[in-house]
C-alpha positions in Angstrom: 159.0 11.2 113.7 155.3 11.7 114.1 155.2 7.7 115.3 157.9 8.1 118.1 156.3 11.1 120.0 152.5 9.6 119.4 154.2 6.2 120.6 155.9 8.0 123.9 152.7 9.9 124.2 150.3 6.8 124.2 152.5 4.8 126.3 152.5 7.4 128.9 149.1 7.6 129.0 148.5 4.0 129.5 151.2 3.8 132.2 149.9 6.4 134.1 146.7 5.3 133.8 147.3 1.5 134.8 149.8 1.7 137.5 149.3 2.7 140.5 153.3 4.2 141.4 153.9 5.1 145.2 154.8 8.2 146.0 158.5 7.8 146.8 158.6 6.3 143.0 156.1 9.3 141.6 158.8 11.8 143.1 161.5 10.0 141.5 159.9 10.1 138.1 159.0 13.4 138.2 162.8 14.3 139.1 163.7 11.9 135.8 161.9 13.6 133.3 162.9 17.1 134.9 166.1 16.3 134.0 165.2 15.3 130.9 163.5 18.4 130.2 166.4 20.6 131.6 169.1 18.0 129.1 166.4 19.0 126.2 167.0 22.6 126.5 170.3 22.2 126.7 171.0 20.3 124.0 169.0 22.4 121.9 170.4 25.3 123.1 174.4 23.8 122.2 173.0 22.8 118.6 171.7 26.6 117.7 175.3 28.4 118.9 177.2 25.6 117.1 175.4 27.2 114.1 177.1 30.1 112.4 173.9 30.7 111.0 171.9 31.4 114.2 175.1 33.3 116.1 175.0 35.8 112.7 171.3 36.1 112.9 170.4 36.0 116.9 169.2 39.9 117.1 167.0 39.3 114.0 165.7 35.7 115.1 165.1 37.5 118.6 162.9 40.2 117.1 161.2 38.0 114.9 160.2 35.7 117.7 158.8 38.0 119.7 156.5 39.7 116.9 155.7 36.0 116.1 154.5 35.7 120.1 152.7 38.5 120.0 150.9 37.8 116.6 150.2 33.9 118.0 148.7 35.3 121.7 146.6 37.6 120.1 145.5 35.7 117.2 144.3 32.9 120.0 142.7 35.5 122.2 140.7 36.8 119.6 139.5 34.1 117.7 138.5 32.6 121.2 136.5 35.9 122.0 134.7 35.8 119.0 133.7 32.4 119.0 132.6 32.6 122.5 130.4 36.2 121.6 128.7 34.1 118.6 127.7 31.3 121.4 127.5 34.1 123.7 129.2 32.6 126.7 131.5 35.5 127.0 132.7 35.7 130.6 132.6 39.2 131.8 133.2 39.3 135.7 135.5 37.3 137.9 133.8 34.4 139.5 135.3 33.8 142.8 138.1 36.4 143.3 138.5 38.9 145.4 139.8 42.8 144.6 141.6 42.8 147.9 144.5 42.1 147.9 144.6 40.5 144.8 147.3 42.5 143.2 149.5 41.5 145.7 148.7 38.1 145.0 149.2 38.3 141.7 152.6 39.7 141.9 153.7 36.3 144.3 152.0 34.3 141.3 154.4 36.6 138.5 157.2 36.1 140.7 156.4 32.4 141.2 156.4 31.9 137.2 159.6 33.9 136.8 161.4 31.7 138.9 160.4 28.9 137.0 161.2 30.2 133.4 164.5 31.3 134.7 165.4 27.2 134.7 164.7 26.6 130.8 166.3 29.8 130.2 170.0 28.8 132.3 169.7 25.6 130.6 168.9 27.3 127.0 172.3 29.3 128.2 174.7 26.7 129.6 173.8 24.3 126.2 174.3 27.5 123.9 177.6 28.7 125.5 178.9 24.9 125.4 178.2 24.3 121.8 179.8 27.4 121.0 182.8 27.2 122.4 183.3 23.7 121.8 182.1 24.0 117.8 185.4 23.2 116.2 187.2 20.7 118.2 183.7 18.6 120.0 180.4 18.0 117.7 178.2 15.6 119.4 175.0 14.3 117.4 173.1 17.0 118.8 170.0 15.8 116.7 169.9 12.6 118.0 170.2 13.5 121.8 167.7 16.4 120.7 165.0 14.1 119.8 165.7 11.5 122.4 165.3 13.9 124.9 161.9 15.0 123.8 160.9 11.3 123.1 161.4 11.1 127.3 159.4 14.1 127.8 156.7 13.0 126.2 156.7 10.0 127.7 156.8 12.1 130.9 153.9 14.4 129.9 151.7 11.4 129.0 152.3 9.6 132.2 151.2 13.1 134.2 148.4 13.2 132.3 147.1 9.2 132.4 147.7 9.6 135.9 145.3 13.2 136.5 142.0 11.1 137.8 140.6 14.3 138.1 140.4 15.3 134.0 137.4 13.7 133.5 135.4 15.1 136.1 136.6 18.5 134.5 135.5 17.6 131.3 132.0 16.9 132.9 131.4 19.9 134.7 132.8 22.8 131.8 130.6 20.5 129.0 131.0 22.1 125.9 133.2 24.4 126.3 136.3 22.2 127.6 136.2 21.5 123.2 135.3 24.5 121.9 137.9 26.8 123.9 141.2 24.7 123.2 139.9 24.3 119.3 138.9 28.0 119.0 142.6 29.1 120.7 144.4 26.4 118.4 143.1 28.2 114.9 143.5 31.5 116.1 147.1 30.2 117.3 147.9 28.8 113.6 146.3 32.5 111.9 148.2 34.4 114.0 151.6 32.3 113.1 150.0 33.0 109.8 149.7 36.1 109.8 153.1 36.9 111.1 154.8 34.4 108.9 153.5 35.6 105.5 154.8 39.2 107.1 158.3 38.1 107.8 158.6 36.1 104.7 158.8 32.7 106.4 158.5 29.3 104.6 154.8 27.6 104.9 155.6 24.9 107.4 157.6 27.0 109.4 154.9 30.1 110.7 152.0 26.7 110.4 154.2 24.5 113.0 155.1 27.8 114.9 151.5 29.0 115.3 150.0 25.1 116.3 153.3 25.2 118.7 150.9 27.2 121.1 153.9 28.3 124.0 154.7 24.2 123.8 158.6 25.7 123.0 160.4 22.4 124.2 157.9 20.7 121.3 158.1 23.0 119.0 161.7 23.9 118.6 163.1 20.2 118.1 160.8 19.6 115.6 161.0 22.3 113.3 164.7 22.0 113.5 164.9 18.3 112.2 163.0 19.3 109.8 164.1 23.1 108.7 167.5 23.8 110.5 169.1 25.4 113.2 168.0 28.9 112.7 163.9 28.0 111.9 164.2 26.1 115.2 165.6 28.8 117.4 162.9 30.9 116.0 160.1 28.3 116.8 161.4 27.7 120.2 162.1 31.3 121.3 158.1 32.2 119.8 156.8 29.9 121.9 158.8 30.7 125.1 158.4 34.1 124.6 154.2 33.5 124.6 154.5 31.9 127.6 156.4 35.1 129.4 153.9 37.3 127.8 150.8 35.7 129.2 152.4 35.7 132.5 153.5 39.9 132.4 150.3 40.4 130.4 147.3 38.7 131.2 146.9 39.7 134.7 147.1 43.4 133.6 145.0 42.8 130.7 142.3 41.2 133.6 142.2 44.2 135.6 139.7 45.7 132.8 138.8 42.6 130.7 137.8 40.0 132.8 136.9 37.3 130.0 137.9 33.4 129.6 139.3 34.4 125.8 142.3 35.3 127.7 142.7 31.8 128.7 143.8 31.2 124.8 146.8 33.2 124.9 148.6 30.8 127.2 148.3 27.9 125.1 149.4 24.8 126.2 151.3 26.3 129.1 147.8 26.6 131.0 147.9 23.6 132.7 151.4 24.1 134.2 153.1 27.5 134.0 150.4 29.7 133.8 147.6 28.3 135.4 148.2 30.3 139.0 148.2 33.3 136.9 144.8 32.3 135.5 143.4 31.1 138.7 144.1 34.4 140.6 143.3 36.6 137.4 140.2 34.7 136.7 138.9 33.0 139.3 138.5 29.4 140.1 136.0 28.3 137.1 138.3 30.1 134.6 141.2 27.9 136.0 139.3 24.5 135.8 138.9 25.8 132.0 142.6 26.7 131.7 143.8 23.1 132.9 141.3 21.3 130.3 142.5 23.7 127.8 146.6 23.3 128.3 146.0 19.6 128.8 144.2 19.0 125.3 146.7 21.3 123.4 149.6 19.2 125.5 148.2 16.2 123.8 147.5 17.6 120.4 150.5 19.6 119.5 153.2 17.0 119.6 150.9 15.3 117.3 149.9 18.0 114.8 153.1 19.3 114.4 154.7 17.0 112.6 152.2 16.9 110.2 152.4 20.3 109.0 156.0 19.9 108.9 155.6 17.8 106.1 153.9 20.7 103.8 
């Protein structure tokens, strides 16, 4: 398993990296794997209501997931904060951004984000309602379109990434602290899931793949359902979504008072895609350039560390 998405992952890299697409085929890439992404959700979404186990269980696997979120965000967000106090490059003011008007800007941004989390969430539907009412009479292989799916995201994701000229400059300018953020929000991620897990009475692998999942829901749900079922998987895919909501309600709230780049942790890997406006207007620009180094080394790590714990 763990060969196939570093394989997809690699590749894309070097393919973005090497050639030099126009921009009529970039667009019609980027339209591929969207698809791809929307057919991921979908199909995972028709394998977890073909489940009697999951349909019996939704309101408690709902619950769960969001405690889970909350324990994973916060866990991140704090382990980041105290690491950064012991180096004592807390963050305290917003570099760059201005009070005026900026409330209103960060309602265009929430709005922005909500419009694109309603598309995994009418795909998550139209899969779910599909496999439910077509559970007796038409089973596909779900698990096999499941992880081919994800095999052509990540194939996707790496290309995006090989192709970012930009990421190294990034890395250049932040120095230190493009490593030390992403590994500080990764451990608080995993002792939150932790934390949350040994409450709810989850197995091992389970709460460990959940909490390195760090909002990366389309990673994180296939692969804990290959490897623990149905119902572990809706729970590790709805955790992880719901993180990504949360930072996008919470952290420009949270920023109004507490203006510090341990917030960037709670988005996880979503930082360099879904929730970076939110950081950029909430933060500032510096705090952005952060957030995109951050989301893009937990986009390349969690497909990769997952697995592993999996096999606990």
């Amino acid at each position: 398993m763990v060969n196939y998405l570093f394989l997809a992952l690699t590749s894309g890299l070097l393919i973005g990296y090497k050639v030099d697409l126009k921009k009529r085929w970039e667009h019609m890439v980027a339209q591929l794997f969207n698809l791809g992404f929307v057919a991921l959700l979908a199909a995972l979404g028709a394998k977890m209501a073909a489940s009697p186990e999951v349909v019996l269980n939704l309101g408690s696997i709902g619950l769960s997931a969001v405690f889970l979120s909350l324990m994973t965000s916060i866990g991140a967000a704090l382990f980041t904060y105290l690491v950064l106090q012991l180096k004592k490059m807390e963050q305290n003011e917003n570099p760059g951004a201005e009070e005026v008007g900026l409330a209103t800007e960060r309602d265009k941004v929430a709005q922005s984000s909500f419009k694109m989390a309603a598309i995994p969430v009418m795909a998550l539907a139209a899969g779910g309602i599909f496999g439910y009412f077509t559970k007796n009479s038409f089973r596909p292989d779900y698990d096999f379109w499941v992880m081919f799916f994800l095999n052509i995201l990540i194939l996707g994701i790496g290309i995006d990434l090989g192709k970012s000229r930009q990421g190294l400059s990034h890395f250049k300018e932040m120095g230190w602290m493009s490593l030390l953020v992403p590994l500080s929000s990764l451990a608080g991620s995993v002792c939150g899931g932790i934390a949350g897990g040994l409450f709810l009475g989850l197995p091992l692998p389970v709460f460990l793949a959940i909490g390195a999942g760090s909002g990366f829901y389309t990673v994180t749900g296939p692969l804990v359902t290959e490897v623990a079922g149905a119902k572990f998987g809706a729970l590790a895919l709805l955790a992880n979504f719901f993180r990504e909501i949360l930072t996008i309600v919470l952290v420009p709230l949270v920023a109004l008072r507490f203006k510090n780049f341990s917030l960037i942790a709670s988005g996880g890997a979503t930082t360099m895609d879904t929730t970076l406006p939110v950081y950029a207007q909430a933060l500032g620009p510096k705090a952005a350039v952060l957030a995109l180094i951050h989301g893009i080394l937990l986009t390349f790590t969690v497909p990769v560390l997952i697995p592993l714990l999996l096999k606990l």
